[in-house]
N, C-alpha and C positions, 0 to 999 in steps of 0.2 A: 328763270333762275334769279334774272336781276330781282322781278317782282316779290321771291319769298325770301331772301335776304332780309328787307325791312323787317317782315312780317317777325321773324323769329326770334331779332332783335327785339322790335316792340314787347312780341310777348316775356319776354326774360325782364325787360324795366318795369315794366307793371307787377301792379301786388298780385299775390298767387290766388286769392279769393277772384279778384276780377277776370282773372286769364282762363277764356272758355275751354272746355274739357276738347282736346284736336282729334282723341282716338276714338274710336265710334264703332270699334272692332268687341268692346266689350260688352257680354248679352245684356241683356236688359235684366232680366231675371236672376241673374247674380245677385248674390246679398253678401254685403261682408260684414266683418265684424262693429266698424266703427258707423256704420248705418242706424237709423231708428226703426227696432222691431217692435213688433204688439206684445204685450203679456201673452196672447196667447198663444203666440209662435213659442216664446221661451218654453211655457210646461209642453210643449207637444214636443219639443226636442230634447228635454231633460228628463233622467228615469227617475221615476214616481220612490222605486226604494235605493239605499243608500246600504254600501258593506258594512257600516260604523252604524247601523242602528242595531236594536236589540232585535235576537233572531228568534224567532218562530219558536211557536211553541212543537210543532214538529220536526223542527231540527235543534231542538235543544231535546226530546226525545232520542235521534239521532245520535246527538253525542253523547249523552249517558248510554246508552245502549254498546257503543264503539270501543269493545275491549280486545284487541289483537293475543294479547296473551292468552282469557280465556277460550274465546276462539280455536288458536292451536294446541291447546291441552284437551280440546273437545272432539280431535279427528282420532278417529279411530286407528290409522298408522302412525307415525308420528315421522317426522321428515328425520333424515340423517341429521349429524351435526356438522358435519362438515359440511354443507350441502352449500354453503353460503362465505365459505370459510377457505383460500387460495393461498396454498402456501408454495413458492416455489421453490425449484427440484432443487434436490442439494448439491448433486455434480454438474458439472458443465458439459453435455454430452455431443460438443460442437456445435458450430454455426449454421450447419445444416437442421439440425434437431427441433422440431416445434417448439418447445417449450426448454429455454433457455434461462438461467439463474441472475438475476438482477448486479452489479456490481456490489462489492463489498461497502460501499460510500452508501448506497441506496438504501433507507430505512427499512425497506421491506424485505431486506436482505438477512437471511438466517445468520450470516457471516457480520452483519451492520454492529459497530462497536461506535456510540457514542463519545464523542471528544475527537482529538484529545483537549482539554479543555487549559492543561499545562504540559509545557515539554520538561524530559526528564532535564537533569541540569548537564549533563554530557553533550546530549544531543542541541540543548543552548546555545553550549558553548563551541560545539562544533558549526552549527549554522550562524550561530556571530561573527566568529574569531577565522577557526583554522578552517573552512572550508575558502573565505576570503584567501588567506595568507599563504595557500597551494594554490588556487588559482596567480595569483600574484608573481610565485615562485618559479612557475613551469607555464609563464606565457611568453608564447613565439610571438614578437612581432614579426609582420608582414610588409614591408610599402607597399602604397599605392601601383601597381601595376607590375605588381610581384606574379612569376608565375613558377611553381616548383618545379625542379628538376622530375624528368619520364620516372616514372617506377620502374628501374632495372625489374628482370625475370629473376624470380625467386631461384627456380627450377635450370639446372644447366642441361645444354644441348649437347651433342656427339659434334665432334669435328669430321667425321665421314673421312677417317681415314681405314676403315676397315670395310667390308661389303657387311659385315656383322651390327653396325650400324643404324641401317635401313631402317626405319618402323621401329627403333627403340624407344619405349618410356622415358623421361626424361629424370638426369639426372637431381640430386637433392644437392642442397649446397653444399661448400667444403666446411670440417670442421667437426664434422659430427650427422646422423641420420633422424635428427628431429628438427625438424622447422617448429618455431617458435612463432606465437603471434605477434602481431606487428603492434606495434604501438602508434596509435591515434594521438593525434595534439591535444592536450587538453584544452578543455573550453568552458565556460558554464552548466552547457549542455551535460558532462562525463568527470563532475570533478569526484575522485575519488569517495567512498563514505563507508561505514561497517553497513552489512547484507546479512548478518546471522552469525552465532558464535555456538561452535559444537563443540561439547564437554563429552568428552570420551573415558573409560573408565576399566581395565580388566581387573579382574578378581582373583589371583591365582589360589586364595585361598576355599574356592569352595572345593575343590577336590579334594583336601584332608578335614575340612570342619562340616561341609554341606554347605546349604544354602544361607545361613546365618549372618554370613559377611557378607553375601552378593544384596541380602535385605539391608544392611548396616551402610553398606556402599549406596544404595538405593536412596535410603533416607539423607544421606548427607548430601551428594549430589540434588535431590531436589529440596533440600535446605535453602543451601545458596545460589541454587538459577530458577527455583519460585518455579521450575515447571517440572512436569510427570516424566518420567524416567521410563527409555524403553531397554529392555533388556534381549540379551542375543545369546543364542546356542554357538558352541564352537563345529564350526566346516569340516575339518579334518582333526585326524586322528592325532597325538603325538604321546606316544608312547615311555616317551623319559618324565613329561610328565604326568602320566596315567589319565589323557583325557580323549573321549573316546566323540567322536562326529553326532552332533544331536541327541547328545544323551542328559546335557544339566547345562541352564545359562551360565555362562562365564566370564560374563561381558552386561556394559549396559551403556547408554548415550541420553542426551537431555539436547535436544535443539534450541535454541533461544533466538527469538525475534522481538522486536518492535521495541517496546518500552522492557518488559523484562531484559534485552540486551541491553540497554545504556545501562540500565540498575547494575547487571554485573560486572560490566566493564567498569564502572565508577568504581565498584568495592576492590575490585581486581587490581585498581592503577593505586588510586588513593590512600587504601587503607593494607592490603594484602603486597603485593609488590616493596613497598619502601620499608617493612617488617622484615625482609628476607635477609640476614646478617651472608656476607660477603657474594652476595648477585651481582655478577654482570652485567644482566640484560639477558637479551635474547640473542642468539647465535646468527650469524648475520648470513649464514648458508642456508638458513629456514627457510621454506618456501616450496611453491610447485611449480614454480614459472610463470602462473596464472594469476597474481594478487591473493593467497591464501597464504596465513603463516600460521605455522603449529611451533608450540612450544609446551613444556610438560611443567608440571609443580607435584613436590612430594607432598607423603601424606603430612607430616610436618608444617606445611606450607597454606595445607586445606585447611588446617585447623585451626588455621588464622582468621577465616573469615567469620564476622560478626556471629551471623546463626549458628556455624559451631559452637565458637567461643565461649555465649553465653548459655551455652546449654551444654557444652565439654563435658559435665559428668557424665548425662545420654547415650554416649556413645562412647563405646569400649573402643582405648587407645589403639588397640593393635588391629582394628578391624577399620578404624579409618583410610579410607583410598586416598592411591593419588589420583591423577589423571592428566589426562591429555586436552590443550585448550586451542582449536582452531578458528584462529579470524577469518570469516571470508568476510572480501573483499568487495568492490566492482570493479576496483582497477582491473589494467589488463596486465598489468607485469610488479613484479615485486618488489619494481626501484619505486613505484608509485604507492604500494602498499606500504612498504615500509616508512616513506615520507608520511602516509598519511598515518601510522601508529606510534612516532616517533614525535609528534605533533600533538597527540594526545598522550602520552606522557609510556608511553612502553620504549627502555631503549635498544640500543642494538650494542655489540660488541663483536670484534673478528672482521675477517675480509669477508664483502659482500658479493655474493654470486646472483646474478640477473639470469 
């Protein structure tokens, strides 16, 4: 060991030219690159044609010859057209089902809508402004090592002072026989937003004129919420006003989602609502317990909006509807709805019922 100490040293101070080669493990017969080869080693390793030169006169044959089109207009069957061509299913027929339908976001999706490329200006100003300023409004703080009170039982028990007792259902709370949902803390996660707005619509005049206003109603309603109008038969009979179960629509509804609801809520707050000479607002008992508020506007009221307006002669006065206009919501209760319509400019008036 003392002896190859020097040794290894010495070779490290000396120049690399002079320091003999120590490994003796490598074949002889090995060639590398930076070695001196013959000329004629190089052409016997390198191939003689190159892709980048001009090609044959047989394979420039070849490519003129190479027509795929005529080809398949030369088969005697002719292939399907769809044969190459995968469109998938249009319903969703579960997660169990082979062939499932791509998400709405996914291009290849029948449902795939491009954009949105600009937000309506409601929905702007709700993702700016008021969805900030409700989170703000309705945040519980917590401290650090904060732990809430047990969830009392919704449901009350028997006090077992009768044997009638035993194996009974539990009782419902005092006060009333509907349990109501419970309201969640808001978070990021659940801050309130509009989910769909339903324009609702009865006709009582087609029983004395026919179907003439139920079209008239038809056309206005999908005037101002820009979507297709579905129309409904009456259920049951009612005999004072001479209408009889499934015999003529009398009724009709327009759903509005995505960007067509901001559009009518904009015209609805902005331009139709502050038109209405002595409005209070909306009745502050509206609602279903659920974050949903209905409120109605007369035909006077519809005729406010832009697309009537500017085409008012079109439509014979007295065939104009009113109708019925439901927010849903995603809150879970109506003190949450109504903060978040109150915020975008719908007000309220009267005692409010939760």
């Amino acid at each position: 060991m003392a002896l190859r100490e020097p040794s290894v040293q010495l070779s490290r101070a000396l120049p690399r030219a002079l320091v003999p080669l120590s490994s003796t493990q490598t074949p002889l017969c090995r060639r590398n690159a930076s070695s001196a080869i013959l000329p004629e080693t190089i052409t016997d390793d390198l191939e003689t044609s190159s892709t980048f030169s001009q090609p044959s006169s047989l394979l420039k044959n070849e490519i003129k010859s190479f027509d795929p089109v005529a080809r398949s207009k030369a088969r005697k069957t002719q292939l399907p057209p769809s044969r190459y061509q995968f469109r998938p299913p249009k319903y969703d027929r579960g997660p169990l089902h082979p062939h499932r339908p791509p998400p709405p976001s996914d291009p290849s999706s029948r449902q795939f809508i491009p954009g949105p490329f600009t937000l309506p200006r409601v929905e702007q100003t709700y993702e700016s402004t008021i969805s900030r300023d409700i989170l703000t409004l309705c945040y519980v703080h917590n401290p650090p090592g904060f732990r809430p009170p047990p969830t009392p039982q919704r449901l009350r028990g028997w006090d077992d002072s009768s044997p009638y007792h035993v194996n009974r259902p539990l009782r419902g709370p005092r006060g009333g026989d509907v349990l109501r949902l419970l309201r969640k803390p808001i978070t990021f996660h659940n801050i309130p937003k509009l989910h769909k707005i339903t324009l609702h619509s009865y006709v009582n005049q087609v029983v004395e004129k026919g179907s003439a206003p139920l079209h008239v109603a038809g056309m206005a309603i999908q005037a101002i919420s820009n979507v297709r109008v579905q129309t409904h038969k009456m259920r049951g009979n009612v005999a004072k006003w001479g209408i009889v179960a499934g015999k003529a629509h009398v009724s009709l509804t327009a759903e509005l989602k995505g960007e067509d609801m901001y559009h009518f809520f904009g015209k609805l707050v902005d331009i139709v609502l502050p038109r209405i000479k002595d409005w209070r607002g909306v009745k502050g008992s509206s609602g279903d317990s659920s974050g949903n508020i209905t409120f109605g506007l007369e035909p006077d009221m519809v005729a406010m909006f832009p697309e009537i307006e500017v085409n008012y002669d079109m439509y014979p006065p007295a065939m104009i509807p009113g109708c019925h206009i439901t927010v849903h919501t995603t809150a879970r209760t109506d003190k949450d709805a109504r903060l978040l319509l109150n915020a975008m400019g719908i007000p309220f008036y009267g005692k409010y019922v939760n």
